[in-house]
C-alpha positions as CSV (number, residue, x, y, z in Angstrom):
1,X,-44.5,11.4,86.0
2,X,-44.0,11.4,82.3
3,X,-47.7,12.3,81.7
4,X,-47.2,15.1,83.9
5,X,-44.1,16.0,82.2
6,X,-46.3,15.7,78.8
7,X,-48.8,17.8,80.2
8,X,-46.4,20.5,81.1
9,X,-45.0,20.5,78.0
10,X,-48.3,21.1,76.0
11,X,-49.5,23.5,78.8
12,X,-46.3,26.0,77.8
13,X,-47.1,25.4,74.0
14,X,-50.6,26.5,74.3
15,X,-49.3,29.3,76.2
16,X,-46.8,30.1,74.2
17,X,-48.5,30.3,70.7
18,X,-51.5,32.5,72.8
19,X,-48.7,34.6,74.0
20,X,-48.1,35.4,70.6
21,X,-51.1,35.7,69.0
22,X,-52.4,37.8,71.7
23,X,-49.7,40.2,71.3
24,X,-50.0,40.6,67.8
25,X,-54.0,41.0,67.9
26,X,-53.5,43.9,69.9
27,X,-51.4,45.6,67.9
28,X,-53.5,44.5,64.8
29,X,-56.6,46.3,66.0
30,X,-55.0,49.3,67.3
31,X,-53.5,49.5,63.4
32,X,-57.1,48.8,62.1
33,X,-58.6,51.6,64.5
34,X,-55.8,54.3,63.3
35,X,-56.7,53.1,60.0
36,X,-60.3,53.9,59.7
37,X,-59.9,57.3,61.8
38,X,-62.4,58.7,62.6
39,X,-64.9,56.2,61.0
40,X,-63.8,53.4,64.0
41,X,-66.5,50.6,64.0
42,X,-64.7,48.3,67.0
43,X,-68.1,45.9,66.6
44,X,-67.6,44.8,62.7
45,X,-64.5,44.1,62.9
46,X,-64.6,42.0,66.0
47,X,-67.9,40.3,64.1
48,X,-65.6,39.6,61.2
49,X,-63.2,37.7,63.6
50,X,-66.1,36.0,65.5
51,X,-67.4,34.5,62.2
52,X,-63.6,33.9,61.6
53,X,-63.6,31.5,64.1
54,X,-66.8,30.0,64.6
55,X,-66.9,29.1,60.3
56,X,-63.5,27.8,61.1
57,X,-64.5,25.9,63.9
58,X,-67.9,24.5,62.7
59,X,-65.9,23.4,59.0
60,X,-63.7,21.0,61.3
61,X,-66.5,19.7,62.6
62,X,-68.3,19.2,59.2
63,X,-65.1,17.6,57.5
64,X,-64.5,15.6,60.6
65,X,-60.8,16.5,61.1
66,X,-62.0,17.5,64.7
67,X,-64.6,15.9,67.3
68,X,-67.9,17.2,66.8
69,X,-69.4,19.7,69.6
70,X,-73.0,20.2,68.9
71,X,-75.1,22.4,70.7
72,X,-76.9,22.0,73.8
73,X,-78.6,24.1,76.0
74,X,-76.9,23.0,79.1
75,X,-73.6,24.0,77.6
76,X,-75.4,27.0,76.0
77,X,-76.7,28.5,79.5
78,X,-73.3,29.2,81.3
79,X,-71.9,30.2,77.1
80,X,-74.9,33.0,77.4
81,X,-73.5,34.7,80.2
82,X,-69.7,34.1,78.8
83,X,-70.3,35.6,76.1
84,X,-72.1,38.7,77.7
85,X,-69.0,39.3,79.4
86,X,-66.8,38.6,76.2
87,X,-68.6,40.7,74.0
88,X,-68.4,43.6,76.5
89,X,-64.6,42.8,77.1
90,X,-64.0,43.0,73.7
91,X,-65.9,46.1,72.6
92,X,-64.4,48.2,75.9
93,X,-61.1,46.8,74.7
94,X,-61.6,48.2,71.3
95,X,-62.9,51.4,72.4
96,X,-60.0,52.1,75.0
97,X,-57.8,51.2,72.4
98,X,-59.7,54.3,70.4
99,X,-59.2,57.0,73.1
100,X,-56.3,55.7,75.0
101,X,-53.1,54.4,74.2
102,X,-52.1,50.8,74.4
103,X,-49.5,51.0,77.6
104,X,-53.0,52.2,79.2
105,X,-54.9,49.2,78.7
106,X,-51.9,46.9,79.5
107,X,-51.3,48.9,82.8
108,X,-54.8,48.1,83.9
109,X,-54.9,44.6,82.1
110,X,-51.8,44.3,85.0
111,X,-53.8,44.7,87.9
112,X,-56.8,42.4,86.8
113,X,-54.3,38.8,88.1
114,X,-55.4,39.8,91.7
115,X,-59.1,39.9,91.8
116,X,-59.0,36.7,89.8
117,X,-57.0,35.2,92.4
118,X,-59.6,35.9,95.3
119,X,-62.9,35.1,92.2
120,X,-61.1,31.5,91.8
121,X,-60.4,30.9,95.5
122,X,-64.0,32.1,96.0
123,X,-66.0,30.7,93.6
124,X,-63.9,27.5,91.7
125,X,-62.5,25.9,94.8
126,X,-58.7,26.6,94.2
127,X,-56.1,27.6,96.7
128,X,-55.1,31.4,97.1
129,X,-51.2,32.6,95.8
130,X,-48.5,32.1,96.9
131,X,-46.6,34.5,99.7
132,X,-44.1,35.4,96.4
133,X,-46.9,35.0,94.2
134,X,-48.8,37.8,96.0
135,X,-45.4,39.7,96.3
136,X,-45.2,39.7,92.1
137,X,-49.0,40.5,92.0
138,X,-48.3,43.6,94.8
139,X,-45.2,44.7,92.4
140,X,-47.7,45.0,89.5
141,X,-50.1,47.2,91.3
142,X,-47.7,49.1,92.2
143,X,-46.8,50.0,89.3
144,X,-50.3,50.3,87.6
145,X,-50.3,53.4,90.6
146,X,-46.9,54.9,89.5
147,X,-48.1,54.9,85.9
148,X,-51.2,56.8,86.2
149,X,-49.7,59.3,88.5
150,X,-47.7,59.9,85.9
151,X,-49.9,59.5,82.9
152,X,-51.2,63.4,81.7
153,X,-54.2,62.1,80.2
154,X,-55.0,61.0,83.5
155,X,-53.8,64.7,85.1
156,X,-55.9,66.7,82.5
157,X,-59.5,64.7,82.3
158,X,-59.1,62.3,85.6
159,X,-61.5,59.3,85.9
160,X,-63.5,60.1,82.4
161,X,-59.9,59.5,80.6
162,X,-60.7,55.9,82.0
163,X,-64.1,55.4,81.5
164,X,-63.6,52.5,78.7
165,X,-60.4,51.6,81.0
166,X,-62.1,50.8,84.3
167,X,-64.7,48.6,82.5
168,X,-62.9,46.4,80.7
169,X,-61.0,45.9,84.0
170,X,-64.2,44.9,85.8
171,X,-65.5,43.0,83.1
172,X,-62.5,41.0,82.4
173,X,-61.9,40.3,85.6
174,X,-65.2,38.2,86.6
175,X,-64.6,37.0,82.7
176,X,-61.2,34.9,83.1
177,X,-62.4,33.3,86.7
178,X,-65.8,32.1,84.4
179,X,-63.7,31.5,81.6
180,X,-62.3,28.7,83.4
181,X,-65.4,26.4,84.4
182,X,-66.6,26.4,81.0
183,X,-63.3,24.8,79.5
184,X,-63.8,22.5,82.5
185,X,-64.9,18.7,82.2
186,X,-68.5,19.3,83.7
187,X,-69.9,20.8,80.2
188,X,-68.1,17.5,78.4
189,X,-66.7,19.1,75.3
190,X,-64.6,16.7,73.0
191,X,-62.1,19.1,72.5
192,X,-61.4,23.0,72.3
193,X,-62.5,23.9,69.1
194,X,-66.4,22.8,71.3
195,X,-65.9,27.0,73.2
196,X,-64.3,28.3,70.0
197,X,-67.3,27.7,68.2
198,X,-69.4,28.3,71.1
199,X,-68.0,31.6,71.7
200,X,-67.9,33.5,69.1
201,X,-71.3,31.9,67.1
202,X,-73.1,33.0,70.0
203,X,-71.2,36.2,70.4
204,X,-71.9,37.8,67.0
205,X,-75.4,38.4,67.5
206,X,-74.8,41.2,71.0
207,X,-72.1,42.7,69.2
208,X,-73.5,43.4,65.9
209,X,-76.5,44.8,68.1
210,X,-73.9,47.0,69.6
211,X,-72.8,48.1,66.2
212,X,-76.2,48.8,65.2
213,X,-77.0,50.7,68.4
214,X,-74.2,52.9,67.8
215,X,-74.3,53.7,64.6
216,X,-71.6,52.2,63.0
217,X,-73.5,51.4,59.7
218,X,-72.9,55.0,58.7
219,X,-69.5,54.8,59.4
220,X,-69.4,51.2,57.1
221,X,-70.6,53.2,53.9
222,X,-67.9,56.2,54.9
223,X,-64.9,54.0,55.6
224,X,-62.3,53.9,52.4
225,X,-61.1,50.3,52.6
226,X,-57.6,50.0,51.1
227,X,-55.7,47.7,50.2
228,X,-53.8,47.8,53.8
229,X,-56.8,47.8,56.0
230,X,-58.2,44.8,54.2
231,X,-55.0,43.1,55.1
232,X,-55.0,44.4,58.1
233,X,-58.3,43.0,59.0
234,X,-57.7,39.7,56.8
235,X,-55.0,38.8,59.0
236,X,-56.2,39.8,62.4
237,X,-59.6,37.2,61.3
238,X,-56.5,34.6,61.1
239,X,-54.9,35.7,64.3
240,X,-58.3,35.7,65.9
241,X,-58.8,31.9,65.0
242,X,-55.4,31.3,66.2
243,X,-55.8,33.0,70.0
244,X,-59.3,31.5,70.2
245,X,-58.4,28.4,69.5
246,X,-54.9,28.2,71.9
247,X,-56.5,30.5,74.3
248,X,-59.1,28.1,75.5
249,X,-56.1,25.2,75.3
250,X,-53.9,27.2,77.6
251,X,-57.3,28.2,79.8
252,X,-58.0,24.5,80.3
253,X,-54.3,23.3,81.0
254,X,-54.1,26.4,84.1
255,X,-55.5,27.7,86.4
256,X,-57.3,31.4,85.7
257,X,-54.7,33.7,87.6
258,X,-51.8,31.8,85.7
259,X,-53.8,32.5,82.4
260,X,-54.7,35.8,83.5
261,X,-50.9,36.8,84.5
262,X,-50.3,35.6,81.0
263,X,-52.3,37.6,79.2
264,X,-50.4,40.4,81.2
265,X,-47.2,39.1,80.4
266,X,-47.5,38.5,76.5
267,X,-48.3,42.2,76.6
């Protein structure tokens, strides 16, 4: 019973400090996007806080202050197709944050809790919701629909207002019910700070070919970086170590709907 209780406990820390850092990375980016304009590059910034995290990660290692995670290619193989679906999450985020407002991508971030309730029961073994589990996920929906009945982007330009909308939903979706086996004990990792590094040292190269495919080098020699943008991006590289970090933690301590619902919830 008391590891239980101790297990509980450092499940809602993890939660709690992802909560926050997710919230606040949002927010970060969408300030770093009005920032630069019209001169956006969604890929080098989310390089900068890939490297963040993986130098952060793999000078732990180095110094010893955290078990060492080298790499393998048995952990790499399901990592490879992680990160495919990471680096697209990320970049859709970022470029529905650039054309649509943030309630937008939280109403459809809202929605995402039931297909990775029916992925996990699918695919990782684990018993569907709840009758009142189902009820709150129903409630959610519902709204998503009231919301972009109402929304006048949506009236004016219909499905191509949500172009970058619909596929970060897709993506994410089949994202959090994989995101979950790879924090599992199968792949043997020592401790979390294994996927941070993982992640984002093997998600820098796709999304700086992304950057390169779309031109944003142009935009790099355009962009006049002030003194707050820097800070701005300085600190969401911290807050990006921070929810990489705690988000696998709280990943590995619940199950993917519960992580899922709170990433909708910190929102």
């Amino acid at each position: 019973m008391e590891t239980s209780c101790y297990a509980d406990r450092q499940a809602v820390k993890a939660c709690v400090v992802f909560s926050f850092c997710s919230a606040s990375l949002l927010l970060l980016n969408k300030l770093i996007m009005h920032a630069m304009k019209d001169h956006a590059m969604p890929s080098f910034i989310s390089t900068l806080q890939f490297a963040a995290s993986a130098i952060t990660a793999l000078v732990l290692m180095v110094q010893d202050w955290v078990p060492r995670d080298p790499f393998e290619w048995r952990k790499v193989k399901p990592y490879i197709v992680y990160v495919s679906m990471f680096v697209t999450t990320i970049y859709c985020n970022f470029k529905a944050l650039q054309y649509a407002n943030v309630e937008t991508l939280i109403v459809a971030r809202s929605c995402v809790p039931c297909v990775v309730a029916l992925l996990e029961f699918g695919c990782l073994g684990r018993t569907l919701p709840s009758p009142k589990s189902w009820l709150a996920m129903v409630v959610m929906v519902t709204g998503a629909v009231g919301y972009v009945k109402t929304d006048r982007q949506f009236e004016m330009d219909g499905i191509a207002a949500y172009t970058w909308v619909i596929l970060y939903f897709v993506v994410i979706s089949f994202e959090m019910a994989l995101g979950k086996y790879i924090v599992g004990p199968q792949l043997g990792f020592a401790s979390m700070w294994g996927p941070v590094l993982y992640t984002n040292a093997l998600s820098m190269p796709p999304m700086m070919l992304i950057g390169l495919s779309t031109g944003e080098q142009g935009n790099l020699c355009q962009t006049v970086w002030t003194t707050s943008l820097l800070v701005l991006v300085l600190m969401s590289c911290v807050v990006g170590v921070a929810i990489s970090f705690f988000g696998f933690r709280a990943r590995s301590l619940v199950s993917a709907t519960c992580f899922t619902v709170l990433g909708v919830a910190n929102k």
